[in-house]
Every structure is written in C-alpha cells, then in structure tokens.
C-alpha positions as CSV (number, residue, x, y, z in Angstrom):
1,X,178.1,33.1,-64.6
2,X,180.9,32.8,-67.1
3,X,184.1,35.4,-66.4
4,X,183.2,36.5,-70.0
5,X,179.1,37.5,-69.0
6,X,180.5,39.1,-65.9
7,X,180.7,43.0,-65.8
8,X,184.6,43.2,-64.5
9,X,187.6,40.6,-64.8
10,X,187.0,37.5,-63.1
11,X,190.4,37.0,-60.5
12,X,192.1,33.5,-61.2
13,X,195.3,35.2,-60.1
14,X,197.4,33.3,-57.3
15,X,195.7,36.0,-54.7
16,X,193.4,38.5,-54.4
17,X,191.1,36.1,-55.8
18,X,187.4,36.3,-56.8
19,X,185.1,37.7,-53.7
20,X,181.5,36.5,-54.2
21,X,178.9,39.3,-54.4
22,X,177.5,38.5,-51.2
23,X,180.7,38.5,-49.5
24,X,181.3,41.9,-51.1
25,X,178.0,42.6,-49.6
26,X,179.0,42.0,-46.2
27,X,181.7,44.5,-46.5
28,X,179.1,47.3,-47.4
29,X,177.6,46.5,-43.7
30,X,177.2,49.3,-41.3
31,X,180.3,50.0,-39.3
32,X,179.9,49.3,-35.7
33,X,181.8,50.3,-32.7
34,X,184.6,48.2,-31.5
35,X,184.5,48.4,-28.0
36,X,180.9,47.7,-27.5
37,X,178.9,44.1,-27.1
38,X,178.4,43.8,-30.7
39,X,181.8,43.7,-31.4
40,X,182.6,41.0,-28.9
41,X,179.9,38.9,-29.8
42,X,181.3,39.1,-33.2
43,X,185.0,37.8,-32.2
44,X,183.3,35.1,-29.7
45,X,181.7,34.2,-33.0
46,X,184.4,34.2,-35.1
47,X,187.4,32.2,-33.2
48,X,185.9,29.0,-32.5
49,X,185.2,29.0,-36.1
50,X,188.8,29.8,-37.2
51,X,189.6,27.0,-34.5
52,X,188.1,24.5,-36.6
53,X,189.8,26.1,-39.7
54,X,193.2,25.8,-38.5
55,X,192.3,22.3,-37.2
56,X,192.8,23.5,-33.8
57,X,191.1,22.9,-30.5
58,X,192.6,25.4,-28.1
59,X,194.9,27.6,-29.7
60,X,194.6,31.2,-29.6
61,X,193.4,32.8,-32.8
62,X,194.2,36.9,-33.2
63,X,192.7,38.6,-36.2
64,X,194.7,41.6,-37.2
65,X,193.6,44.3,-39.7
66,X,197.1,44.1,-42.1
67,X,198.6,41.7,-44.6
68,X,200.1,38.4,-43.8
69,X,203.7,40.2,-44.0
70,X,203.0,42.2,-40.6
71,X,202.1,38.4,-39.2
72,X,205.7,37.4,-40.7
73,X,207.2,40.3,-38.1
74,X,204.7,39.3,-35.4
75,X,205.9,35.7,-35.7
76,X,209.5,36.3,-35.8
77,X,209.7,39.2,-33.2
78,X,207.4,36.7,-30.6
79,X,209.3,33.5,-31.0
80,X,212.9,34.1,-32.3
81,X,215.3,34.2,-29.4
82,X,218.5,32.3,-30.9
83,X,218.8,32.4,-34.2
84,X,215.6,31.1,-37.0
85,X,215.9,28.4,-39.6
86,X,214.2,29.8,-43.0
87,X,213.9,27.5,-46.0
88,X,214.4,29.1,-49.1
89,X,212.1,27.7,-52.2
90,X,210.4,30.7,-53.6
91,X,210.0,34.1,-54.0
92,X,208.3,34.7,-50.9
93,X,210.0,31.8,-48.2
94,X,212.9,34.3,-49.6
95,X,211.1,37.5,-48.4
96,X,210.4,35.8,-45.0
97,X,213.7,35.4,-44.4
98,X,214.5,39.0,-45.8
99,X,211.7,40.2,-42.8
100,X,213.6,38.5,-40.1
101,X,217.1,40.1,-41.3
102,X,215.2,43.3,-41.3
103,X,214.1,42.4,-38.0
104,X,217.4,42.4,-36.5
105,X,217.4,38.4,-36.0
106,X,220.1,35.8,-36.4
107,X,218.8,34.0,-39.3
108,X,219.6,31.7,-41.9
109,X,218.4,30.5,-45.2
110,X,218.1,26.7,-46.2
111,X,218.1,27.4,-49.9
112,X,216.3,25.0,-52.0
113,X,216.0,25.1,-56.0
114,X,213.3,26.9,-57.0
115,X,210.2,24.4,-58.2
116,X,211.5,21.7,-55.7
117,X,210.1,21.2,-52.4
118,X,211.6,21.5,-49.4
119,X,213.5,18.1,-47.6
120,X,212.2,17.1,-44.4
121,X,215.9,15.3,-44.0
122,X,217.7,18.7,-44.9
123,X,215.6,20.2,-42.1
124,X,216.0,17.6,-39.2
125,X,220.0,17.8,-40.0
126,X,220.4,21.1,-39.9
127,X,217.9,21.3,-36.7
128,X,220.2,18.8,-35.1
129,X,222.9,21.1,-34.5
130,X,221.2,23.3,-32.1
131,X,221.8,26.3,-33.5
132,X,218.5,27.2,-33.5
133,X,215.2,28.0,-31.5
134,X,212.4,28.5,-34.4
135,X,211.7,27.4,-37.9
136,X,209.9,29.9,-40.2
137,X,208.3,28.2,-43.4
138,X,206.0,28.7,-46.5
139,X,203.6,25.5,-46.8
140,X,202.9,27.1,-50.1
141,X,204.8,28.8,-51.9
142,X,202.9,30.6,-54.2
143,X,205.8,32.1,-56.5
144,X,206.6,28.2,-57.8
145,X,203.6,26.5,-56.9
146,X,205.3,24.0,-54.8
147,X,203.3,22.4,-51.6
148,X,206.1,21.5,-49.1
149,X,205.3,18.6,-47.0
150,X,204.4,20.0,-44.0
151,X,203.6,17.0,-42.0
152,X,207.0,15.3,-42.7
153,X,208.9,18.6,-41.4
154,X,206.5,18.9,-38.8
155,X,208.2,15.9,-37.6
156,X,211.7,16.6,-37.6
157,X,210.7,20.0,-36.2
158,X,209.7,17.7,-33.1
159,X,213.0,16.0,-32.5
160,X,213.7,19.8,-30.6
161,X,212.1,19.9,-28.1
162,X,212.8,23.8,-28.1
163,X,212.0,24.5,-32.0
164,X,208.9,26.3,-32.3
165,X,207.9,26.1,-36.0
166,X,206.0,29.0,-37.3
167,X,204.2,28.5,-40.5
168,X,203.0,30.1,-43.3
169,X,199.7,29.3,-44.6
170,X,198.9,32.2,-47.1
171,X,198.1,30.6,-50.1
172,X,197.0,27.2,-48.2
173,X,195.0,27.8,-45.2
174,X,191.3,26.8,-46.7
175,X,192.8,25.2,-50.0
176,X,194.8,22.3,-48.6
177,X,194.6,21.1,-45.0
178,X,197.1,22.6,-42.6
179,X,195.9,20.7,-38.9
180,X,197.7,22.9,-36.5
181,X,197.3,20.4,-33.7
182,X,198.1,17.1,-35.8
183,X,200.7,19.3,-36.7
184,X,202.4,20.5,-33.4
185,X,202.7,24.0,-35.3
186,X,203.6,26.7,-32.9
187,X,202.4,29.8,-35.2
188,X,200.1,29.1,-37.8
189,X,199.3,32.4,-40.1
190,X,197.5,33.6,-43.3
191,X,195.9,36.5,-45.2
192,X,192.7,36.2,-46.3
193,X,192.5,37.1,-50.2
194,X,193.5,33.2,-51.1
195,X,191.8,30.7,-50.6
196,X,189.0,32.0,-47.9
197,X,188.6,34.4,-50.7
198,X,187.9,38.3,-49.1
199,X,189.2,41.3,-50.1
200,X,193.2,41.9,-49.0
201,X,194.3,43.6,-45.7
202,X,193.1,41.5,-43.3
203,X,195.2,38.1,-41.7
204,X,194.6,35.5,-39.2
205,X,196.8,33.6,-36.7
206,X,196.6,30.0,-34.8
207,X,199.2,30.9,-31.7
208,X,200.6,27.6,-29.0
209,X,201.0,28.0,-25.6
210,X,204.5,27.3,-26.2
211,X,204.5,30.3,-28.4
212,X,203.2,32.4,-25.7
213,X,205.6,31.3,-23.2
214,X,208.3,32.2,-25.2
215,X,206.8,35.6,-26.3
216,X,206.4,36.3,-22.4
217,X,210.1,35.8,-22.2
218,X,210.9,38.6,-25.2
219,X,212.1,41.6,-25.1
220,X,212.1,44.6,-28.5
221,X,209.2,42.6,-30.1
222,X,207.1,45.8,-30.3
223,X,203.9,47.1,-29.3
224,X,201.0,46.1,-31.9
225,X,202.1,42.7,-33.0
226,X,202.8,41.7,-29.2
227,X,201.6,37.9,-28.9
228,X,201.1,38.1,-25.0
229,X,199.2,41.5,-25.5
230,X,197.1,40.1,-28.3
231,X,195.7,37.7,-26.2
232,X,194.8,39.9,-22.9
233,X,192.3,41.5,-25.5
234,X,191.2,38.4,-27.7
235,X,191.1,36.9,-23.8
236,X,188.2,39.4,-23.2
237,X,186.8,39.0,-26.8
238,X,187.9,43.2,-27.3
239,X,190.3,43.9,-30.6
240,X,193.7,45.2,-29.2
241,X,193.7,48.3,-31.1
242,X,191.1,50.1,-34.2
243,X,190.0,46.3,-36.4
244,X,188.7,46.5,-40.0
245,X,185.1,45.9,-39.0
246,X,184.1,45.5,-42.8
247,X,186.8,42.3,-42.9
248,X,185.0,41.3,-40.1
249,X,181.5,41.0,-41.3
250,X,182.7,39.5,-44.6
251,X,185.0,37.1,-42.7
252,X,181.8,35.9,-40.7
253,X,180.0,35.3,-43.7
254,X,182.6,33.5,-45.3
255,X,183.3,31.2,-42.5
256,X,179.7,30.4,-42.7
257,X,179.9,29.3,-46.4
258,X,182.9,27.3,-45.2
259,X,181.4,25.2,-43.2
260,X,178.3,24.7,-45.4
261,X,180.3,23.2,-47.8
262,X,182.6,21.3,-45.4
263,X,186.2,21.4,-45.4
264,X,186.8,17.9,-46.6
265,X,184.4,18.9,-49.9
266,X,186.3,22.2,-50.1
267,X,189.9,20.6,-50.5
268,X,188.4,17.8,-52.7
269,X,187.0,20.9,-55.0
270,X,190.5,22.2,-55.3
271,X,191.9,19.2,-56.1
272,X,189.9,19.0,-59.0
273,X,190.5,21.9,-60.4
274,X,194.1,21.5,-59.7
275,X,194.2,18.2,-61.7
276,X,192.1,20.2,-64.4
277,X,194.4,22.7,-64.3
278,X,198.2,20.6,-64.2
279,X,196.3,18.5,-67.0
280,X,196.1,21.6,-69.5
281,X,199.6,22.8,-68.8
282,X,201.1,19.2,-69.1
283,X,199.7,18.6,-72.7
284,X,200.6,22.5,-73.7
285,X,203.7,23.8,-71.9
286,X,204.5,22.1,-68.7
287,X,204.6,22.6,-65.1
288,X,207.6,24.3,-62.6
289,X,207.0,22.7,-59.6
290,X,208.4,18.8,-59.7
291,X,205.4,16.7,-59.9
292,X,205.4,15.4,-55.9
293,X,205.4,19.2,-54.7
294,X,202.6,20.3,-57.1
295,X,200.0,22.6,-55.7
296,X,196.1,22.4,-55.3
297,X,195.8,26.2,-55.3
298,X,198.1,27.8,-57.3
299,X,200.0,25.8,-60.8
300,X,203.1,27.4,-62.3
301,X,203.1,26.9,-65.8
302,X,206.5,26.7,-67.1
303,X,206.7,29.0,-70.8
304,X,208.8,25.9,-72.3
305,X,207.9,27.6,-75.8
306,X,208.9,30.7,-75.2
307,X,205.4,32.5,-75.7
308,X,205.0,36.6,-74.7
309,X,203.3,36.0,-71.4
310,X,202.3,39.2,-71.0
311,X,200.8,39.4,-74.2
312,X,199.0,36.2,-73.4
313,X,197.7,37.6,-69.8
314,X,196.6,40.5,-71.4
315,X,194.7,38.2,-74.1
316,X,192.9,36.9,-71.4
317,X,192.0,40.5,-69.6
318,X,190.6,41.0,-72.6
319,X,188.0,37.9,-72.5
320,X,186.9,38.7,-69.3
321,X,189.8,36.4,-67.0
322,X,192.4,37.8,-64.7
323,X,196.1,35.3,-64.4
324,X,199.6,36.1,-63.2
325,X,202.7,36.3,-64.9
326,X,205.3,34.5,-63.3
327,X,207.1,36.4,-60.4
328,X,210.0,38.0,-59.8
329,X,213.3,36.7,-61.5
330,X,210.4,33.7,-62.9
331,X,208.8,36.5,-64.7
332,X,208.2,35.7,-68.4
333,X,209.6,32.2,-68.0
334,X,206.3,31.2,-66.1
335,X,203.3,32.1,-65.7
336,X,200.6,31.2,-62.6
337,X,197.0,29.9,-62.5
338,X,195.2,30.7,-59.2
339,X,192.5,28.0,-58.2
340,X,191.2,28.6,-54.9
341,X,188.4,30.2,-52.9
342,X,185.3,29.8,-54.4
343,X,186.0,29.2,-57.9
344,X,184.3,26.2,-59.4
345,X,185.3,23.0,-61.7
346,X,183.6,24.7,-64.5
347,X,184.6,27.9,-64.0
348,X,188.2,26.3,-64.3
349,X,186.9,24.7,-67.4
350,X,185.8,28.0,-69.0
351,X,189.3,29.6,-67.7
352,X,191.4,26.7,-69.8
353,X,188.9,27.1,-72.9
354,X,189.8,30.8,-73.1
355,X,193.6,30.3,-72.4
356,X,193.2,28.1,-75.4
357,X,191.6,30.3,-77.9
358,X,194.4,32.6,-76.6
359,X,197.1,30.8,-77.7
360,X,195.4,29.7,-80.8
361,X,195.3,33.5,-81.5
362,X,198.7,34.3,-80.8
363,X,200.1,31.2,-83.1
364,X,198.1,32.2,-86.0
C-alpha cells in the first residue's frame, strides 16, 4: 500500500524503519515465561537461524534485550586488554570510540574524512606497530552513508595474529552481507530496527572462540554484558537475565521471512533500491559518501543547493513518508534516505515521486 494510503507515516528513516503488520503482530503475542521449555525451544530456534544470518557456522550468538550501544560496551569490556584501534568516519564510529574512553580503555581514533571510507592500508600500518589487541569498527556508518570495506580490513586485521576485530553491523547486518566466518570477525553485533526491520531495543551478537578466550582472561568487564557468562546460559538455551519476550516472537517471525526470501534476493532488493535511490540524488543534489563507499541501506544526500531540510522532511511527513535530516554537525547540509528492511523497489519509487513534488513545492 502506498505510504500516502497508510493510516501513520511510513519509516524510510536510516533506523527504526517500517515493521510489517504481522511483525507488529508477533509482538502482541502472549508473554511467556522465561525459564520454562517454551522459552528454550524458542532460543534453540532462533540461533541456528542467526547463524546463518551472520554467515556463521559455530559462533555463539547472544540475544540481549537493549540497543546495539550496550553491545558496543559488551564488546569493548570482553575483548580490550591493550589498548583498541577505532576508525573514525562518521558520527557514530565516533561515538564507539567515545564508549570505549568512557569505558576506561586505552583507545585511539583513526580519523577518516567524513563521506570517505575507511583504508584498509591505514589500518594494517597502524596495526603493525603492536600497540594494539582489538579493532572496533562501523561496516556502515549510517551518519555518512559510507560502506567500509570490510573484507579488505578483515585482512590486514589478520596479519595480528592477536587482533581481535569487533564489528559493527547496525545498519548492515541483513542489508549487505557481513560473513562472519569468511570474515575471521571476532565480534560481530547489531540492533535490530535496520535492516531485519523490528521494533528498537533489542540487539544480536556473533561471538569467536578467540573472543571468549580472551573474555575468560578479563577482569572489570561487568556483570550483564559478561561474554563467558552469556554463553553458560545461551549454552543451556536459558536467557542470562529477564529477555524482551515480545522481540523474541517478532524476531522468530522475521527470521522466517528472511529466509523465504533468501538472503542473496534480499541484498539484491537493496541494491536496487539503493541504485534507485543514488540515481535521484545524483540528478538533484548529490551524494556525501565518495561514490566507491556508497551504501545499499542508507544514501546521504548532500544539500549542494542549500534547501531548508527540515522544511523539506516535514513536507514529506505531511504526504504520508518519514526521512532523516542529516546528523549531528551534517545536520542541514545533508539529509538521509533509509532503504532497508522490507521496503520495496516501488515503495522507493513512490518515496522519490513524493520528495519530488516536494521540492517542486518549495521552489515555486
């Protein structure tokens, strides 16, 4: 149904995005108790499943009933002993790197200009000195709309033999393949109000045995986002402490759509409405993210003429279609087109029809 038929605004933000109805559905289930058989057979249902997800045969997957920045903590505290490499490209590879100050960790920032990608090169040579034991970064970061090339750092990562590389896969993880194993990623984490499209406050983690080694060997990482402890309940197929149930359900149903579709038809879908998507913004403003970095979830459209952006979101509200401004110090100057999760080619189409009779509007 178009955005502008539907009873509330339709979510093409760069997360939360749209939920289906029968998602939302799944959500309205009743509760049941976490410490019975029903809710193990619901993990020992849902892990193998996220396995396959993450593209990973054995790792351990830990659902956890917060946003993606408590996995950020869990990450850091678990597997930083030394000191943590963080790439800087975005507003939010800048907050992880912010968390593992606040975490009390030896860290430092590989700052990157915003809309360019990250350097696999700048990596492996800074790597190469030794200083350090882990590598935090954003695949995605969602603030510029720049993809970093994960495999290509995944391979200077591997030079150290005792780098573990933790990896953000918010705004990817369902959009754009990831392949934890093909990968060698240590952590692999993500919130699920992207691109597997749920309702916010729930996240998901892919966890190595390396990573669990060295999580063994920690000390101060806490109680609740405690790797080894984590998997003595997920081990048993028991939550380690109270779950969102509802997240749960919807999660189960979700995977289930998933895998109807397939993944490879699922990131060919976002590509096309990517390319839909960096089309219209090339012939009408222009993009932010350099043009090999370029996102199949989320496009940054750069406000090269100067247009109220707010006045243009609002615009859209107002037609039945939900965008982003552009974030942080990018506000104003940009402004951000989520694609992902279930969204369709033509809902895309009807999205970049209204944005047009938008700016028609506000030219006139």
């Amino acid at each position: 149904m178009p955005a502008s038929k539907r009873d509330h605004t339709v979510l093409f933000t760069p997360g939360p995005t749209e939920v289906a109805p029968d998602i939302l559905r799944e959500m309205g289930r009743p509760i049941i108790g976490h410490r019975g058989i029903e809710m193990q057979d619901l993990i020992r249902d849902l892990v193998p499943r996220l396995r396959a997800l993450f593209g990973t045969r054995a790792y351990d997957v830990f659902l956890t009933a917060c946003s993606a920045t408590g996995l950020w903590e869990a990450a850091l505290r678990n597997c930083v002993t030394r000191r943590v490499l963080v790439p800087v490209c975005g507003a939010f590879s800048e907050r992880f790197y912010e968390v593992a100050v606040a975490c009390g960790l030896e860290a430092d920032p590989l700052h990157v200009e915003w809309g360019k990608a990250v350097r696999a090169q700048a990596v492996a040579d800074l790597l190469a000195t030794g200083r350090y034991d882990a590598i935090a970064l954003v695949h995605n970061e969602t603030s510029t709309g720049v993809v970093n090339p994960l495999p290509e750092i995944a391979e200077a990562v591997r030079r150290q033999s005792d780098v573990l590389l933790l990896v953000d896969a918010v705004s990817s993880l369902g959009g754009i393949p990831v392949e934890v194993d093909r990968n060698d990623i240590d952590v692999c984490l993500a919130s699920v109000q992207k691109c597997l499209a749920l309702p916010p406050g729930f996240s998901v983690c892919a966890v190595s045995p390396r990573a669990l080694e060295r999580s063994a060997r920690r000390v101060g990482k806490g109680y609740y986002f405690d790797f080894i402890r984590l998997k003595s309940c997920f081990d048993r197929s028991t939550p380690m402490a109270t779950p969102s149930v509802s997240h749960m359900f919807a999660l189960r149903a979700q995977m289930k759509r998933i895998e109807t579709e397939g993944l490879d038809a699922r990131y060919a879908r976002h590509r096309a409405m990517a390319d839909l998507t960096r089309a219209w913004a090339a012939g009408r403003l222009g993009l932010f993210a350099e043009e090999r970095a370029r996102s199949n979830t989320v496009t940054c459209v750069a406000n090269t003429r100067g247009i109220d952006v707010a006045r243009f979101v609002a615009g859209l509200v107002a037609r039945g279609f939900g965008i982003s401004n552009g974030y942080g110090r990018l506000k104003e100057a940009t402004f951000r087109v989520g694609h992902m999760g279930d969204h369709t080619v033509e809902e895309i189409r009807d999205l970049l029809a209204a944005m047009d009779e938008v700016l028609k509007e506000m030219a006139a």
